[in-house]
TORSETOR-338702 format. One record per atom (N, C-alpha, C, O): x, y, z. Coordinates in steps of 0.05 Angstrom, whole numbers, plus 5000, padded with zeros to 4 digits. Layout:
XYZ
...
***
This chain:
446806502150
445006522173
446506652197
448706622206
445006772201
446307002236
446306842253
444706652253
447906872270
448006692297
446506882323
447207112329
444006722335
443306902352
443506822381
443306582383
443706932400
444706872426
442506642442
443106482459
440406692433
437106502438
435806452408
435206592388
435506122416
433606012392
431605932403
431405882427
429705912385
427105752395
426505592363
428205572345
423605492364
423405252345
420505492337
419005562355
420205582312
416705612306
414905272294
415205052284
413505432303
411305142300
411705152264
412305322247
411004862266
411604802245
408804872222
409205032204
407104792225
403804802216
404105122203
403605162179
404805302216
405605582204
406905582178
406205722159
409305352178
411105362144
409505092130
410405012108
407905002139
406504852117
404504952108
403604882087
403505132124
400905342113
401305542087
399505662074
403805542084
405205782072
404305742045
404105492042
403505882021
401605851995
404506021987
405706202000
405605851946
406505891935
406306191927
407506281907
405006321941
405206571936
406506831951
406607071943
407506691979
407806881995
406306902015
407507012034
403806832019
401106852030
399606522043
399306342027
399106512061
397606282066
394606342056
393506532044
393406042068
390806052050
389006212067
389906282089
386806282060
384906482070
382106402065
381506302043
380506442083
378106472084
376706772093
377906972102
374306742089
373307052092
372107072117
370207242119
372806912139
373206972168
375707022177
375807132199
378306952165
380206952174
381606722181
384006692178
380406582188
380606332204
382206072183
381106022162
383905972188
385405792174
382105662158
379705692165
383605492128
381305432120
380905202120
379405152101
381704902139
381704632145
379204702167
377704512171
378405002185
375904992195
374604902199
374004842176
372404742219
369704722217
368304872234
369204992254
365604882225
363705022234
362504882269
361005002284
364004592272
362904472299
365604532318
367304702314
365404402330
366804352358
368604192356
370704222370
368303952335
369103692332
372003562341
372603332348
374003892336
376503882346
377503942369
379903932375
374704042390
376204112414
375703952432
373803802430
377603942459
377603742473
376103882507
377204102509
374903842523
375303882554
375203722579
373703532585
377203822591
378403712615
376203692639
374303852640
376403512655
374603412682
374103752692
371803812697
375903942694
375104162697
373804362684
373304562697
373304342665
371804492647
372304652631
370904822620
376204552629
377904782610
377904652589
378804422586
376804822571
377504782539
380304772524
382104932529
380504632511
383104622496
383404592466
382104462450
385504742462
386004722429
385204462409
386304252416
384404462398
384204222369
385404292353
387604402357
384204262327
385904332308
386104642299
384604812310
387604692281
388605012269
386105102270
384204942268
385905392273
381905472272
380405392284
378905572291
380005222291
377805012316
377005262335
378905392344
374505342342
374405462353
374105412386
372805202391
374905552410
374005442436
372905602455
374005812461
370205522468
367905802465
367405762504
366805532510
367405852514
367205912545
366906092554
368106282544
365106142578
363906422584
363606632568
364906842569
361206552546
361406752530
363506872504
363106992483
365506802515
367606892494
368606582470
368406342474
369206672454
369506462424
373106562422
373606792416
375406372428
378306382416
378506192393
377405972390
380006322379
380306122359
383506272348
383706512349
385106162340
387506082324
387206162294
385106082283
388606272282
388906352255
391506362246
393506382259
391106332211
394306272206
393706352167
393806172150
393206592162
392006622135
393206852141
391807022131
395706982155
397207282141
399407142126
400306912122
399707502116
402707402091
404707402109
405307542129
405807192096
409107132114
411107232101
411107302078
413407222123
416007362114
418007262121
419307342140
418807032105
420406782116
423306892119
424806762134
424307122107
426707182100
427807482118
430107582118
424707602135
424507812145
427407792164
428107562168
428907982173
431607972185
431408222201
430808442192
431908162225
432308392248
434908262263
435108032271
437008492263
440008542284
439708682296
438908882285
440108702328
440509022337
443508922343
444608712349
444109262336
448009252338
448209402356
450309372368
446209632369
447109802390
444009762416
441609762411
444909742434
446309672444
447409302452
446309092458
450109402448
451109052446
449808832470
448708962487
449608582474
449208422489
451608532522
453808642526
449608442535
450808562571
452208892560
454608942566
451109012551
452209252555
451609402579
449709342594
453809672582
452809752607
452310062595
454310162585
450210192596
449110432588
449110662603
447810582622
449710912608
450211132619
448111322612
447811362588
446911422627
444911712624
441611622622
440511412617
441211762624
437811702622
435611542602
433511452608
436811542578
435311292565
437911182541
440211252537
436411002533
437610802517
437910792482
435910702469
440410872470
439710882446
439510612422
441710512417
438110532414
437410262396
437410322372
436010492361
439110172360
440110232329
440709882313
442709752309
437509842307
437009672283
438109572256
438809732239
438409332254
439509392217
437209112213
437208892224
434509242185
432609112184
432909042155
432909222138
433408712147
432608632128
430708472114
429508292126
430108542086
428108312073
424908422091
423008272092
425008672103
422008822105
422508972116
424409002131
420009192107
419909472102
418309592125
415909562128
420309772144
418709892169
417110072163
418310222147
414610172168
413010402156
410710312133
408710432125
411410142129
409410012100
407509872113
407809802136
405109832097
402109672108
402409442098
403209422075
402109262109
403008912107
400008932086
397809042090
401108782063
399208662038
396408652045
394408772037
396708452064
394008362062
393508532087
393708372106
393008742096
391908862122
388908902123
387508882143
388108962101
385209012090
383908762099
381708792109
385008432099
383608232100
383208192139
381508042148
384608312152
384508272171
382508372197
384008462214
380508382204
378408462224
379708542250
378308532270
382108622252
382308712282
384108962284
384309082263
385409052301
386109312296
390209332280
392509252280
388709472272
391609582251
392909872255
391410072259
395509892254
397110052250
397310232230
398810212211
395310472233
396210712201
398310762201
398810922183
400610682218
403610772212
404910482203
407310462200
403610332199
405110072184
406909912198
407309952222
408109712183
409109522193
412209722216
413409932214
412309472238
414609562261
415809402275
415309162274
417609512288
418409332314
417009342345
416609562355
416409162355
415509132382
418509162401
420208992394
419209302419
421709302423
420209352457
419109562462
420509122479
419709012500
421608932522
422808722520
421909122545
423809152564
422108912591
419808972596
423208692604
422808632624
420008502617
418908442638
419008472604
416008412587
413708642595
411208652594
415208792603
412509062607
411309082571
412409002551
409209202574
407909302557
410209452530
411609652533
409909272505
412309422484
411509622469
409409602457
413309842467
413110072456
414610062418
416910002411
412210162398
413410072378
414610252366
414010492371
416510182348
417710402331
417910262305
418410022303
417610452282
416910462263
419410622243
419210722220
422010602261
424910782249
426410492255
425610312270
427910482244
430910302260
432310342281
433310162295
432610722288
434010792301
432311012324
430911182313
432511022356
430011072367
431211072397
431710862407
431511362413
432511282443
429811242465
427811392467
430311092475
427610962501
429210992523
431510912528
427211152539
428211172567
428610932588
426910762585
430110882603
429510532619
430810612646
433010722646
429710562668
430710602691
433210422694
434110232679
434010532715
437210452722
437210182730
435710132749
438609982722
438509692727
439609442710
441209512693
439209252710
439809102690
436808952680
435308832695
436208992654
433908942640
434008662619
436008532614
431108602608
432408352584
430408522574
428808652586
431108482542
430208612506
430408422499
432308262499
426908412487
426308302469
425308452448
423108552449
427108472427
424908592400
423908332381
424608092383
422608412367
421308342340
420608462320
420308702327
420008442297
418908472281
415608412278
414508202281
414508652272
411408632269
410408752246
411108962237
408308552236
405608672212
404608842220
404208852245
403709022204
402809302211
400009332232
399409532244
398008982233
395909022248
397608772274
396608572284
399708862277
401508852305
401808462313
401908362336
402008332289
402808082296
405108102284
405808242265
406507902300
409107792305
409807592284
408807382279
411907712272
413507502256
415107222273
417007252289
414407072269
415806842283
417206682273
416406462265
419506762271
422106582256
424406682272
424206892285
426706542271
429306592294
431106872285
432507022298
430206852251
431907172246
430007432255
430907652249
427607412270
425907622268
426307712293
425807942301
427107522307
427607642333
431107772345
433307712335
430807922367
433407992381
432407992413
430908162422
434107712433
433607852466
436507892471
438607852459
435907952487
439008122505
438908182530
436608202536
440008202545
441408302577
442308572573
443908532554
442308802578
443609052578
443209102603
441508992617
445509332612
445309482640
445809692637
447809762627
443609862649
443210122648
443710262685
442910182707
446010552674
446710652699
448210392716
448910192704
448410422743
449810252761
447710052775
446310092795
447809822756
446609572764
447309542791
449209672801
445709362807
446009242834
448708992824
449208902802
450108932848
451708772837
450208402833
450808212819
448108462852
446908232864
444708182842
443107992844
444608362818
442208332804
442608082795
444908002792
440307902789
440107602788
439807572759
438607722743
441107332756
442207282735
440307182713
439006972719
439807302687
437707232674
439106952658
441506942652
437106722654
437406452645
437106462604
435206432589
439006492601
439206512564
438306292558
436606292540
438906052570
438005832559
434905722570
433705532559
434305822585
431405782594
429005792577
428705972561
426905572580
424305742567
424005932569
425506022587
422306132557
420906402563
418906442543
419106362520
416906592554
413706752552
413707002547
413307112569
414007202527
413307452527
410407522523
409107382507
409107762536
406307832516
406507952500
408708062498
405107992487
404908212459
402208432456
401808672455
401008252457
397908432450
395408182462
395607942457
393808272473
391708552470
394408752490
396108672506
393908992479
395009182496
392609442493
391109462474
392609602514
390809842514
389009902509
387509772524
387310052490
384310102493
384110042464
385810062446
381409952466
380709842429
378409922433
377109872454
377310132402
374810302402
373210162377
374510042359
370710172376
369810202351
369009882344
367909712360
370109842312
369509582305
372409402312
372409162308
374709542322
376209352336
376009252357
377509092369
373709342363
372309082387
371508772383
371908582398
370408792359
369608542355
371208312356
370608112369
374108372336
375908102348
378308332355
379308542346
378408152378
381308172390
383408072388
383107852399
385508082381
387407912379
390007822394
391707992394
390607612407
392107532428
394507372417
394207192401
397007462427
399407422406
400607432428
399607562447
403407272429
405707282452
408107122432
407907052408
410807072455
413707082438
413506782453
412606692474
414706692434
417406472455
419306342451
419806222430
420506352470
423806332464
424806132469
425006162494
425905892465
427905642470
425705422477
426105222490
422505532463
421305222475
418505242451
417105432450
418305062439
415304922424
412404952442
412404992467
410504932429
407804862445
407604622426
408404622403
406304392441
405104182429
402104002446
402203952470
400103932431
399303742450
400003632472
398803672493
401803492470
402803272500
405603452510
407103352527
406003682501
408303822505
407404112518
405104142526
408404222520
408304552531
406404712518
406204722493
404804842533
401305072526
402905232542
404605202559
401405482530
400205742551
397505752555
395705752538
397405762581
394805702594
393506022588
394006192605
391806092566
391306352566
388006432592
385906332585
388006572613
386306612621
384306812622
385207032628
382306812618
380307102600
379307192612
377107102605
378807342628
377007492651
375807222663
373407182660
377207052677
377006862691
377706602676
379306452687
376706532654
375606312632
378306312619
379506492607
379405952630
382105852621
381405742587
379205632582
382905782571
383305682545
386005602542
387705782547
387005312533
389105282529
390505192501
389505052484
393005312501
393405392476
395705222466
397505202482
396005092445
398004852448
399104892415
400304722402
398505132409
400105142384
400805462384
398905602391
403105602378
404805822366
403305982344
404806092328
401406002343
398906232334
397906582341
398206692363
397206642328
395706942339
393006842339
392006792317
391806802356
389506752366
387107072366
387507302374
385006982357
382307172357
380607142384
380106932396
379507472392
378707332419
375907472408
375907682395
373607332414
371307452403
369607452434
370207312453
367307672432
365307672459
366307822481
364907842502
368707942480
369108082506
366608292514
364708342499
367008392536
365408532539
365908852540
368208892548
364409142535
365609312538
366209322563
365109182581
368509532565
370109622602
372709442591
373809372570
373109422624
376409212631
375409022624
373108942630
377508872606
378108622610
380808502618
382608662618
381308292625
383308142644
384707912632
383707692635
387007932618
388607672603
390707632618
392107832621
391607392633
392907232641
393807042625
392306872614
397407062621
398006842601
400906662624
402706762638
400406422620
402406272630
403606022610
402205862598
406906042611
408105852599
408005572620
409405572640
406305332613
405405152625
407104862617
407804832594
407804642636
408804412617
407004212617
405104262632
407003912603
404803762609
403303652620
401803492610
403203752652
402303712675
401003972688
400103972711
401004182671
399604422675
402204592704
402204792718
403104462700
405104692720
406104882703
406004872679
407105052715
407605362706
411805282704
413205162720
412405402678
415605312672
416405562691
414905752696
419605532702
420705802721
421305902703
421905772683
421506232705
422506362684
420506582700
418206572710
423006832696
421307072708
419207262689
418807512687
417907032674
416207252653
414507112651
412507222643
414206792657
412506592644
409606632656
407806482650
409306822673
406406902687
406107232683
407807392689
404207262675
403707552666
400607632661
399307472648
399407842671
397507902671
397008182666
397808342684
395708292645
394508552634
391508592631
389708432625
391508782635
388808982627
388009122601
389309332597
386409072586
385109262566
382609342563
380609262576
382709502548
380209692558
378509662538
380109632520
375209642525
374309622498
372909852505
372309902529
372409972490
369610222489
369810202461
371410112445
366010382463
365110422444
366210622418
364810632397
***
């Protein structure tokens, strides 16, 4: 086992879902298959925020339907190192060169089951999400790949991703880091390794066509669980809070065409927001026809 500079815990419900085949179980919505068709598992608050039940449970507010899924093929053994550039490095010239060593899965290839999946997919196949400062991540589909990064000291997070852009979540799949590019401030503030943290992932950018219908909402995290009586991300949907209390790629159904507005916050049991300079984040995507 690699030793990595940040651990976190994946939810567990993910490796018990896991089918002797490689594959969790499936239904022909997608949707884990312990499902029901009611409400029965969801809970809401004196405020009128809905909250997770069980796996699949769907939770439906202003129009829009979230729900949790857990029926892709897994890759328990998937392995991502970055060796260049090392932890606190300090980088010279205009962008940054990243040099991968990817084991136990195949960059460029279409994840098995992609066909089963209703939301938007990658014709260039499975990749890495490789995400500076939690801006919006740029993927690559090589091991080896230079990205431009303004002058400063930055945190990287990569991952590993299925070709219709969810996140492998296991401790070898990931790499974060501290690098400094050009002449850092001396005063630049010190990023917390051991801290919770929130990355986003997706929805990102414009979705045309029949990848409108579900959307899919995926984020990272690092050194902390979601549980019932434990830590959510409070996901907010063009206004409409949904809270999320398990480590899932979630489906977002009913948006509307134009902007829409996702707000995700790393929350603890009292609905406060954890410190950490990422744990609040808010993006824009676009649906057209």
């Amino acid at each position: 086992m690699k030793k990595k500079h940040l651990s976190f815990v994946a939810i567990a419900a993910t490796l018990l879902a896991t089918a002797c085949d490689g594959k969790r179980s499936t239904t022909a919505t997608g949707t884990d298959s312990t499902a029901t068709a009611d409400h029965s598992g969801m809970t809401q608050d004196t405020a009128g925020v809905q909250h997770q039940g069980d796996m699949g449970t769907p939770m439906e507010k202003g129009g829009l339907k979230v729900y949790s899924y857990s029926n892709s093929v897994d890759f328990p053994d998937a392995d991502l190192d970055l060796n260049q550039p090392e932890k606190n490095a300090k980088v010279t010239g205009d962008s940054v060169q990243f040099n991968y060593e990817v084991k136990n899965y195949q960059l460029s290839q279409q994840t098995s089951d992609a066909g089963t999946h209703e939301h938007a997919n990658s014709k260039e196949g499975q990749h890495i999400h490789n995400i500076v400062d939690n801006e919006p991540y740029t993927a690559h589909y090589k091991p080896t790949f230079k990205k431009a990064i303004k002058p400063g000291q930055h945190v990287v997070l990569s991952f590993l991703s299925r070709s219709y852009h969810e996140s492998i979540k296991h401790e070898d799949a990931y790499d974060l880091r501290v690098i400094n590019v050009g002449n850092a401030p001396a005063n630049a503030a010190k990023f917390d390794e051991s801290g919770q943290h929130l990355f986003y992932s997706r929805p990102k950018g414009e979705y045309k066509g029949a990848d409108t219908r579900k959307v899919m909402l995926d984020f990272y995290l690092v050194n902390t669980k979601l549980a019932k009586d434990g830590n959510k991300v409070r996901a907010t949907i063009n206004g409409n809070e949904f809270i999320l209390d398990q480590w899932l790629p979630y489906l977002v159904e009913g948006l509307p065409m134009g902007e829409n507005t996702f707000k995700l916050e790393l929350i603890d049991n009292q609905g406060k927001v954890i410190p950490g300079p990422f744990n609040t984040v808010e993006r824009k995507v676009t649906l057209a026809q």
